[in-house]
C-alpha positions, 0 to 999 in steps of 0.5 A: 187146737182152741178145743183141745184146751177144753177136750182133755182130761185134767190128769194129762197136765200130770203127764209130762211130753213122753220124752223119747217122743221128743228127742225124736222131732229133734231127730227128725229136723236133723234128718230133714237137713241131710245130715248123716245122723247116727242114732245112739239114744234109742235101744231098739235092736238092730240085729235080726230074730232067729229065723226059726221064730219067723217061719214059726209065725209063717205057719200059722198065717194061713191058720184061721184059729188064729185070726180069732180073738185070744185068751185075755190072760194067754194061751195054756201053751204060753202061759205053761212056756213061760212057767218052764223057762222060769223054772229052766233058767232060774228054778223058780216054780210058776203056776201057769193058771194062777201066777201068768198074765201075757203082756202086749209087751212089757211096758203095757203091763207095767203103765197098768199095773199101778191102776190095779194096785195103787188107790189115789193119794197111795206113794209109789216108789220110782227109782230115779234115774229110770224108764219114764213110764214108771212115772207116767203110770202112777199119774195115770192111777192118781199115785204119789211117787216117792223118789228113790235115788240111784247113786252110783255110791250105792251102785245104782240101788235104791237106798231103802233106809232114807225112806221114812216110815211115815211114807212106807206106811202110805207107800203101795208100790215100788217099781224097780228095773234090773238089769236096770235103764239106763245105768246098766247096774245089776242087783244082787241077791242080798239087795232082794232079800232085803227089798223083800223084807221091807216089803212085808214090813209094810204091805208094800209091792214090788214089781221087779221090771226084768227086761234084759235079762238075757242081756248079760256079759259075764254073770247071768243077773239074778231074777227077783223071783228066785230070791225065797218069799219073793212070791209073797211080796211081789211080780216080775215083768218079761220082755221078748224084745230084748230076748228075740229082737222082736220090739214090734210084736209087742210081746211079754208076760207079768208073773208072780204073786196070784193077787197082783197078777188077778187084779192086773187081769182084772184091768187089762180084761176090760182094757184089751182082748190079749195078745195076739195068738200067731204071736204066743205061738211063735214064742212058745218055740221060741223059749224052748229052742232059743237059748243058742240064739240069745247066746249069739246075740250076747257075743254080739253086743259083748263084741261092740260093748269092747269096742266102745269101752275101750274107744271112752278110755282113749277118749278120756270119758268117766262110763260105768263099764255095763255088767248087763243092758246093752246101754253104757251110761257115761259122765258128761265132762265138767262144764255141761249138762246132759242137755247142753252136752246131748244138744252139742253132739247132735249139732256138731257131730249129728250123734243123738245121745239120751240127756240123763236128766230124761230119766229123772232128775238124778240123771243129771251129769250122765248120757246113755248111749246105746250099742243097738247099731252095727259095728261099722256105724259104731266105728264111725260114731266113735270117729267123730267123738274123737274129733271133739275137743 
């Protein structure tokens, strides 16, 4: 410890205690009790991946080809995969050569990102409430964030209007996240044009954050690269977690703008050797023979959405009903932070909850909760909030 004062680089001071990091030693102490925890704070899917994803991997254990290093930008078969389910699922044209970068899962794309497009000094803007690495990403590139705020007046968009010219100008990046973490909002196709707009104006780019997009109740969300001129202006970001429950593969993809995807190549090609072949493989099948899969999954999570929604009425709680995400944001009663009140419900009724001051300063007042746990241990979380007076 006396030398790791000395040993660290100046920009980690701007890196703030990755926050899911901490909420897991609390965790872990409550664990350490004995107490019969239920842990609502963390979306990690629970429900298993189809099984013809897990024989497709089996099949190539065995393969020497694939204990070789990988293509850094992805395999031709991927990269033309993930170019025909954009062009299945949203009629959106993707050119697998130019405008396709595979990802060591979603959220490794987007802390790199900023280092290929943000020079030091430049704003980025950061939605606020939002996922932390967005912000982590642009201290590691030496970026200024500029908030944006979401509000639920504003259903949770950020209001492109209150940011001054004088920081447009500066401004390189925006990150956004629909449907979005944690308020569970879903952007609307006016709402990307006008970004897009903005975008041009000022040379600005957008990398739209499409994690759950097959994580949906009614509606399918609108993928930002469907809207015209969006290819001009910016990327969007895949993640097979959310689409096949596989949060430790660790796969996903980046597409969009030719620039922004070569520079990023440019970054990870010195960063990493890419993303395990076995994997992209595997997931090649997967996006042309999963849709009936993540259909099953959707019924699943709609069921326990139901449950738990009508369990917040009884109870007397303020929620934003989730249009996609399987994450219910919800008000903290009067009197409570979301700290105190978080704190409250892991102490009480051992139920870990995410404070939504952990997204930002505008999640203040708000709790996430997840719907990644079984039906049964559900019920039982909703058991205990009912006792809480």
């Amino acid at each position: 410890m006396f030398y790791a004062k000395y040993i660290q680089a100046q920009r980690l001071k701007a890196i703030p205690p990755y926050f899911f990091a901490e909420l897991d030693k609390k965790k872990d102490e409550i664990r350490a009790k004995g107490k019969d925890l239920i842990d609502l704070s963390v979306g990690d899917p629970d429900l298993p991946p189809p099984a013809f994803l897990i024989n497709e991997l089996k099949k190539t254990l065995h393969e020497q080809e694939y204990y070789r290093y990988p293509p850094y930008k992805g395999t031709r078969e991927f990269c033309e995969a993930v170019a025909w389910w954009y062009q299945h699922r949203w009629g959106v044209k993707i050119n697998p050569v130019t405008e396709v970068w595979s990802l060591i899962g979603s959220k490794e794309g987007l802390v790199h990102l900023p280092l290929a497009v943000v020079n030091p000094g430049d704003y980025v803007g950061v939605p606020d409430p939002c996922f932390p690495c967005y912000r982590s990403a642009v201290a590691f590139a030496g970026g200024r964030i500029h908030h944006l705020p979401l509000r639920r007046e504003n259903n949770f968009l950020p209001d492109l209007s209150a940011i001054k010219p004088a920081v447009a100008n500066k401004m390189k990046l925006i990150f956004l996240n629909y449907p979005n973490n944690p308020t569970s909002a879903v952007a609307t196709k006016e709402f990307y044009q006008d970004i897009i707009k903005f975008a041009r104006k000022y040379g600005i780019v957008i990398c739209q954050d499409n994690a759950y997009a097959e994580v949906y109740y009614d509606k399918p969300p609108v993928s930002f690269l469907s809207v015209p001129g969006a290819k001009e202006v910016g990327v969007e970001t895949g993640s097979f977690t959310k689409m096949f429950n596989v949060a430790g593969w660790r796969v996903g993809w980046m597409v969009g703008n030719a620039g922004v995807i070569k520079a990023l190549g440019a970054i990870k090609s010195n960063t990493d050797s890419g993303l395990w072949t076995a994997f992209q493989k595997a997931c090649v099948v997967a996006l042309h023979k999963g849709k009936p899969a993540m259909e099953r999954f959707r019924q699943v999570y709609r069921r326990r959405r139901e449950m738990v929604a009508r369990a917040l009425e009884i109870i007397g709680w303020e929620f934003h009903l989730p249009e996609a995400t399987y994450f219910f944001w919800i008000k903290v009663p009067v009197g409570y932070t979301s700290m105190s009140f978080s704190q409250r419900l892991l102490e009480e009724l051992y139920i870990a909850v995410t404070p939504g001051v952990g997204f930002g300063a505008k999640g203040e007042g708000y709790i996430r909760i997840s719907l990644t746990i079984s039906e049964a241990r559900l019920r039982e979380a909703i058991k205990r909030l009912q006792t809480l007076k």
